[in-house]
C-alpha positions in Angstrom: 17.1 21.5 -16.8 15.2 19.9 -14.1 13.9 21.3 -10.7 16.2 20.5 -7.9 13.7 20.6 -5.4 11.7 18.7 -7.5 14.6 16.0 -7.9 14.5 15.9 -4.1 11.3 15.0 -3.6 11.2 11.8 -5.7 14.1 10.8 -4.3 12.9 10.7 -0.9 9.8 9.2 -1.9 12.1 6.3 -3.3 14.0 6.0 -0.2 10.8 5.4 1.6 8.8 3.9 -0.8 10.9 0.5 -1.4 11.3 0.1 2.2 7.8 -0.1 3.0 7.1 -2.3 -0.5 9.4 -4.4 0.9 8.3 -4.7 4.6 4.6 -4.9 3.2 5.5 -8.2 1.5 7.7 -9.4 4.2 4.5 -9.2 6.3 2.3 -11.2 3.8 4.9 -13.9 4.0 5.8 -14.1 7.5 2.9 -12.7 9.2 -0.1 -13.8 6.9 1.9 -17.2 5.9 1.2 -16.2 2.3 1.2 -13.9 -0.7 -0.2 -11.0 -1.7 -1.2 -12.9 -4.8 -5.3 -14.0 -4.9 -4.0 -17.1 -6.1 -1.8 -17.7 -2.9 -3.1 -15.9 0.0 -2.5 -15.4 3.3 -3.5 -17.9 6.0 -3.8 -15.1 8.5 -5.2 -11.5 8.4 -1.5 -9.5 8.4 -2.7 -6.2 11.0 1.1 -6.1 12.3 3.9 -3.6 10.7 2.5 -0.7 8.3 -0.7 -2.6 8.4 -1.4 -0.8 12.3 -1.5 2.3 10.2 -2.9 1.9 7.0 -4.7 -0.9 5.1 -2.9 -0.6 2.0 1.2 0.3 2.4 1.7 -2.0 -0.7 -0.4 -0.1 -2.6 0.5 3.4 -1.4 4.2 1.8 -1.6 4.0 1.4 -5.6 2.2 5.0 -6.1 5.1 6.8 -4.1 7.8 4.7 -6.2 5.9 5.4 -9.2 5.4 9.4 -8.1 9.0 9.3 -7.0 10.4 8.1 -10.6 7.9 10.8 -11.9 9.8 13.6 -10.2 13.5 12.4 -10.3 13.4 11.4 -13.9 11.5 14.9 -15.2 9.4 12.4 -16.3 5.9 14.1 -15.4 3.5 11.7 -17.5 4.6 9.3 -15.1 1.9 10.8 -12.7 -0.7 10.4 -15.3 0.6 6.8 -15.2 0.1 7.1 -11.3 -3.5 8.3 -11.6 -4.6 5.1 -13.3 -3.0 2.7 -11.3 -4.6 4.4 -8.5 -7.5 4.2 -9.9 -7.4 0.5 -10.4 -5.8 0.1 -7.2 -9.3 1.6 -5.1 -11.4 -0.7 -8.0 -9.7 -3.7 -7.4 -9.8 -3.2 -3.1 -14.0 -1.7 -3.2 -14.3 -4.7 -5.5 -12.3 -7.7 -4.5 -9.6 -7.5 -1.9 -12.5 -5.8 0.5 -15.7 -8.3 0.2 -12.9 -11.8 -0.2 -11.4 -10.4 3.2 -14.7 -10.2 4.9 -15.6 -13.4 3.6 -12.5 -14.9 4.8 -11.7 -13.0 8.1 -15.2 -11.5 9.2 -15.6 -10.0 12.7 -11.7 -9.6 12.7 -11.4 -8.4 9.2 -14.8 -6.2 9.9 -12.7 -4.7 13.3 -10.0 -4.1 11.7 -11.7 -2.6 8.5 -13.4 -0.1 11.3 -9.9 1.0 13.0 -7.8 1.3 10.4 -7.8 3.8 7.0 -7.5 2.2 3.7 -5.7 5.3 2.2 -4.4 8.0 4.6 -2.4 6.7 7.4 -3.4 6.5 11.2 -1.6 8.9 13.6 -0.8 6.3 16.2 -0.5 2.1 15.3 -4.3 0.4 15.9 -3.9 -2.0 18.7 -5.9 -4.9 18.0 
């Protein structure tokens, strides 16, 4: 039999989780005027929403949904499944998403960079 408590805690992950996947990509497209997708990005640096408090909701979004299955389902693997994803997820921001923004954005993306956590979430929203 599954842990209760345990139950509990991926199902409030889920509740939050697919809001903020949701509001993340809401941003790119209304904010940004474009994608998250390389091949369609955004026209704009999106800073607004979630993006005041951490650089990467989408990203932490997924892991929580993902961490969230994990524990509702008894499905502990899940997490190993987690681990690698954010693995890839930190690869593919150091590598790509991080130089192609500079490149892009510069001084604003270089501010913003400075003010804002990739990973663990501000206390108060960045002001730009």
């Amino acid at each position: 039999m599954m842990w209760m408590p345990l139950r509990a805690i991926g199902i409030v992950l889920l509740v939050i989780s697919v809001p903020v996947l949701v509001r993340a990509f809401w941003q790119f497209a209304f904010e940004g005027l474009g994608t998250p997708a390389p091949v369609a990005p955004t026209k704009k640096l999106v800073v607004g929403g979630l993006y005041r408090y951490v650089r990467n909701p989408m990203y932490l979004a997924v892991l929580g949904a993902i961490a969230g299955q994990a524990m509702l389902l008894g499905q502990l693997g899940l997490l190993a499944y987690a681990a690698v994803i954010l693995t890839a997820f930190v690869s593919f921001v150091r590598w790509y998403e991080e130089p192609t923004l500079a490149r892009q954005f510069g001084a604003e993306y270089d501010a913003y960079r400075k003010a804002v956590p990739a990973w663990w979430p501000r206390r108060h929203p960045w002001t730009p």
